[in-house]
C-alpha positions as CSV (number, residue, x, y, z in Angstrom):
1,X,0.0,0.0,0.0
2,X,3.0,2.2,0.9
3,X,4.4,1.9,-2.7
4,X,0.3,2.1,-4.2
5,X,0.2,6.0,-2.1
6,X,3.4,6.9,-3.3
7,X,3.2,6.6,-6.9
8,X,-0.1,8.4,-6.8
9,X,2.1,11.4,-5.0
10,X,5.2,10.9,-7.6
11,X,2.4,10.7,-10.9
12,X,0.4,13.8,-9.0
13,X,3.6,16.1,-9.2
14,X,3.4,15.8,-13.1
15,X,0.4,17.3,-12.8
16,X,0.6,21.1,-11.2
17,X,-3.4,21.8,-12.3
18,X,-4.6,18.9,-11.0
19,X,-5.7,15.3,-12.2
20,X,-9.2,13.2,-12.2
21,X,-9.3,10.1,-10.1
22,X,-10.0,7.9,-13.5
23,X,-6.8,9.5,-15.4
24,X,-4.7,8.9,-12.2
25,X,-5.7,5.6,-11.9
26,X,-5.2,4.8,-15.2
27,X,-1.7,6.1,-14.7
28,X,-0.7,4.6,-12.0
29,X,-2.3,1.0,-13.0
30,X,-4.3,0.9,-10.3
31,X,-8.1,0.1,-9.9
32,X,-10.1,3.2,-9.5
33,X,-11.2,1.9,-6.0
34,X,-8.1,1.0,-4.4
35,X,-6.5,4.5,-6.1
36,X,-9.8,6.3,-4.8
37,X,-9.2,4.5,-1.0
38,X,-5.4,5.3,-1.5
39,X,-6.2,9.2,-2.2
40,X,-8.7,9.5,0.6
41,X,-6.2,8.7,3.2
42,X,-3.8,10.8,1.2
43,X,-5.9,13.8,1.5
44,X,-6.8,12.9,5.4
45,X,-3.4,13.8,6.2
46,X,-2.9,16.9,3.9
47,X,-0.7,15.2,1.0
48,X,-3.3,16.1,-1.6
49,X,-6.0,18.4,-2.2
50,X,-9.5,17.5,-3.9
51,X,-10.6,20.6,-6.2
52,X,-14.9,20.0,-5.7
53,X,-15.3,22.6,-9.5
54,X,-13.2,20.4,-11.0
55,X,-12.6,17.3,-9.3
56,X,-9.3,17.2,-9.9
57,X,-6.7,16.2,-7.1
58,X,-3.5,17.6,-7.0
59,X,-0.4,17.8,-4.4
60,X,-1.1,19.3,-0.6
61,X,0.0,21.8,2.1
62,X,2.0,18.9,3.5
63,X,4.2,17.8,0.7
64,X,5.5,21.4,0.8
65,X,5.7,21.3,4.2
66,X,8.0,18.0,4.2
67,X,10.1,19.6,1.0
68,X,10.8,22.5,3.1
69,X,11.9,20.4,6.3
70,X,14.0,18.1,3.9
71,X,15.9,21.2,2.7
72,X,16.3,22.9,6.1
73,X,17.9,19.8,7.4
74,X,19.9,19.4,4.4
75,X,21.3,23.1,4.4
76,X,22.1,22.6,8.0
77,X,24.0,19.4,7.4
78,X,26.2,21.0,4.9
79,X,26.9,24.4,7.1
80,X,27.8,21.8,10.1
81,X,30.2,19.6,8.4
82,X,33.4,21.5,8.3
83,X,32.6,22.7,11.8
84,X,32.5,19.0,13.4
85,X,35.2,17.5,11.2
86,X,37.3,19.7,13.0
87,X,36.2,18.9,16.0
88,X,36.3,14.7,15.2
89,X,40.3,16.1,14.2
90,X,41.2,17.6,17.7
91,X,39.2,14.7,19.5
92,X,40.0,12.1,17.7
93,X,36.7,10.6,18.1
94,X,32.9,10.6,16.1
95,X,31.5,13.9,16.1
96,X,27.4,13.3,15.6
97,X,24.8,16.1,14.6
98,X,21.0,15.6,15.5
99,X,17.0,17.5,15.2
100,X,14.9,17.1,17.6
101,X,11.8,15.0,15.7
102,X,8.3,14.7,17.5
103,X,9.9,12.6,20.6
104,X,12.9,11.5,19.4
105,X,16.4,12.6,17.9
106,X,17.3,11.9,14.3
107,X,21.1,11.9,13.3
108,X,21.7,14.2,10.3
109,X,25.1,13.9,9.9
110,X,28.3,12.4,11.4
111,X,32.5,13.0,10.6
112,X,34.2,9.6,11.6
113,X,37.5,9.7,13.4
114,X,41.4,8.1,12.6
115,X,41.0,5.7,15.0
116,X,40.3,2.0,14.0
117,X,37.4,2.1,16.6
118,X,34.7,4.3,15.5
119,X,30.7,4.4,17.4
120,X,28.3,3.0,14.2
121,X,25.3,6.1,14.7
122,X,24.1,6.0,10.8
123,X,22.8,9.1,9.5
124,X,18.8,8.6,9.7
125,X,18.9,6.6,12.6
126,X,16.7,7.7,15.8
127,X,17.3,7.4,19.1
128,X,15.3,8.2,22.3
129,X,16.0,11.8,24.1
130,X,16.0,11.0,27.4
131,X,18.9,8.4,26.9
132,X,21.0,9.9,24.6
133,X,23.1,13.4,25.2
134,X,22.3,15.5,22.3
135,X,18.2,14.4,23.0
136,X,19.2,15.8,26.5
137,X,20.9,19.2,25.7
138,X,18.1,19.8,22.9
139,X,15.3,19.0,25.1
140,X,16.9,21.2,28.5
141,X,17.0,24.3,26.3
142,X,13.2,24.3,25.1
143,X,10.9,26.7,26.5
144,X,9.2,25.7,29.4
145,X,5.8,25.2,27.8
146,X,7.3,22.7,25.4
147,X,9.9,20.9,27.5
148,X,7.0,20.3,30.2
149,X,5.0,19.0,27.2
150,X,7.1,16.9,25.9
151,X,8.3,15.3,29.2
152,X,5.2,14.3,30.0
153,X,4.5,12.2,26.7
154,X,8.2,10.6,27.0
155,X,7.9,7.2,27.7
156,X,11.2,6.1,29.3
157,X,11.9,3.2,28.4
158,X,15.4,1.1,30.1
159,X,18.3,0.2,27.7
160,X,20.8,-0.1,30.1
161,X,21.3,0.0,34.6
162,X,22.6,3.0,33.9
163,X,19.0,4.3,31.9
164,X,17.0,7.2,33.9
165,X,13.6,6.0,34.2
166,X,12.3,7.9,36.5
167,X,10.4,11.5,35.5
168,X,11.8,13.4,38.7
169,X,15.0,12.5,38.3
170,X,15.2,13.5,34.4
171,X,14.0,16.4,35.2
172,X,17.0,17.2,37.8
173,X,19.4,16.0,35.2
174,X,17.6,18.4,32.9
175,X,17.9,21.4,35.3
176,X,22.1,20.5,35.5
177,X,22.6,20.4,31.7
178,X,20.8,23.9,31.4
179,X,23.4,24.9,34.1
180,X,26.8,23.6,33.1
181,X,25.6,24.2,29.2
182,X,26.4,20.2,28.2
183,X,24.8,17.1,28.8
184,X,26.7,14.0,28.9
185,X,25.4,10.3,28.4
186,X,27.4,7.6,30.6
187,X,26.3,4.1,29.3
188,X,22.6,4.9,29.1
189,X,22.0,4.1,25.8
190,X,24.2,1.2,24.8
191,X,26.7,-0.3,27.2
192,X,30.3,0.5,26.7
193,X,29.6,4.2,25.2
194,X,29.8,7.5,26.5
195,X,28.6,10.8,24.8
196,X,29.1,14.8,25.5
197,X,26.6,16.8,23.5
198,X,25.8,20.6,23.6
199,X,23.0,22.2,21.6
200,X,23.3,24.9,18.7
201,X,21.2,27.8,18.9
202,X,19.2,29.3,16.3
203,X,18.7,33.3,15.8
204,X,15.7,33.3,18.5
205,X,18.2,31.4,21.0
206,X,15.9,28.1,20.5
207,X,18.1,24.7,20.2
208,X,17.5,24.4,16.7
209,X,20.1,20.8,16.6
210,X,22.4,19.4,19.0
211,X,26.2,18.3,18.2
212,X,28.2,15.3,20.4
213,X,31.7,13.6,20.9
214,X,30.5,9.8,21.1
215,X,33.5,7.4,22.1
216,X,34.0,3.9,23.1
217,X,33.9,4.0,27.2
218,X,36.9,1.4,27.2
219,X,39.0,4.1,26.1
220,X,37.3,7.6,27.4
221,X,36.5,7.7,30.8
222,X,34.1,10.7,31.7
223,X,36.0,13.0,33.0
224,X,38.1,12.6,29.7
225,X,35.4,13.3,27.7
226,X,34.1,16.6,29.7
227,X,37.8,18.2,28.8
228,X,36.0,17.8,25.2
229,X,33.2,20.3,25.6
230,X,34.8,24.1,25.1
231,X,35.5,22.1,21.3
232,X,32.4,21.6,20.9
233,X,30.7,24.8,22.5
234,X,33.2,26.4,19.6
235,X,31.9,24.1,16.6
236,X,28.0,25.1,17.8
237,X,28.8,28.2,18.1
238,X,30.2,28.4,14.8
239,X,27.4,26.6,13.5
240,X,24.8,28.9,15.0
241,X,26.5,31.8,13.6
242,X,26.8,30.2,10.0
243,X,23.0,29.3,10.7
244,X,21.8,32.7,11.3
245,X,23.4,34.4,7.9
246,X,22.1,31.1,5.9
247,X,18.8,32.3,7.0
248,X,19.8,35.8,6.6
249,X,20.6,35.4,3.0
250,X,17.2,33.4,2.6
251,X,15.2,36.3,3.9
252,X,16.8,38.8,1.6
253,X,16.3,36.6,-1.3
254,X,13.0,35.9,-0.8
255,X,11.9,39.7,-0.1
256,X,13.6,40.6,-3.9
257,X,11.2,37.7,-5.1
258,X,8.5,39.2,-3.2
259,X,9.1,43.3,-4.5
């Protein structure tokens, strides 16, 4: 069914006016029923639009929606690179980059280390925040409103002894990453890795990613891996300022579209 939806989306962006059910069935090779059940879900969730005059259907508000998150995480990626491979240079260990998505982190970009040991984070991966040391430096930065939101839809779940699984306490460890401006993870996640991760801000001071040192714990004990942080403090704040002209530049060109 997955495969059915999205060749009606890929066959709909030929089609900027619109399209009629029978055509778009016809063009997908699908029975009009199954491509009429396929486009009513579609459309529940704001990936098409039905045009009643015509009766044509044609891309929706969320496609655009998802194109424009795809690019904004792309463009970040790119700004971020030569900012963590020098910090994975002066480490010597992964340097990872992650968004904050619904109730979990997604990795948008890594630089890998010399060492023969490296920590396997792919890029796409998720992870949960309340585990993990970028989740926990983006989500101890959010406004009030949201972080008290989203803590009490977290579902903590234990990966390792070492997992926080209880809300009071998260919220304490919270309160100390806002205050020493890092948050570190000490075997919570997977045993035998340790993480330091800072957030980057954005031009309204919101965590708009987080970036982290992740090494193998055989090798980096914690308070080696605290000595870490002022390189990566530098890196996001590098990154933050790169962020803010990126969107600068953005703004200005779309006000000369716009006069």
């Amino acid at each position: 069914m997955l495969t059915r939806g999205l060749s009606l989306l890929l066959e709909l962006g030929k089609h900027p006016a619109g399209v009629g059910l029978s055509e778009l069935a016809r063009r997908c090779s699908l029975p009009t029923s199954t491509a009429y059940r396929l486009l009513t879900d579609l459309y529940s969730l704001g990936f098409i639009s039905f045009d009643e005059g015509s009766r044509n259907y044609a891309l929706g508000l969320a496609v655009f929606k998802l194109s424009h998150a795809v690019s904004a995480v792309q463009g970040l990626s790119e700004i971020a690179r030569p900012a963590m491979q020098r910090v994975s240079e002066v480490t010597g260990e992964t340097c990872l980059l992650s968004v904050l998505d619904g109730r979990e982190i997604v990795y948008i970009e890594r630089t890998n280390c010399p060492v023969p040991v490296q920590i396997a984070a792919q890029i796409g991966r998720r992870s949960p925040i309340h585990c993990t040391s970028m989740g926990k430096a983006l989500l101890a930065f959010q406004p009030d409103a949201e972080k008290k939101e989203i803590l009490g839809q977290l579902r903590l779940e234990r990966f390792t002894p070492n997992t926080i699984v209880a809300r009071r306490q998260l919220v304490r460890e919270l309160e100390q990453v806002r205050k020493r401006g890092y948050a570190v993870l000490d075997e919570e996640y997977d045993l035998g890795i340790r993480a330091v991760g800072v957030p980057v801000f954005d031009t309204h001071g919101r965590p708009a990613a987080a970036i982290c040192v992740s090494a193998p714990a055989y090798r980096t004990p914690r308070e080696k891996l605290e000595t870490l942080v002022p390189a990566l403090q530098e890196a996001a704040a590098t990154i933050g300022i790169q962020l803010t002209g990126a969107n600068r530049d953005l703004n200005v060109r779309r006000a000369r579209r716009a006069g």
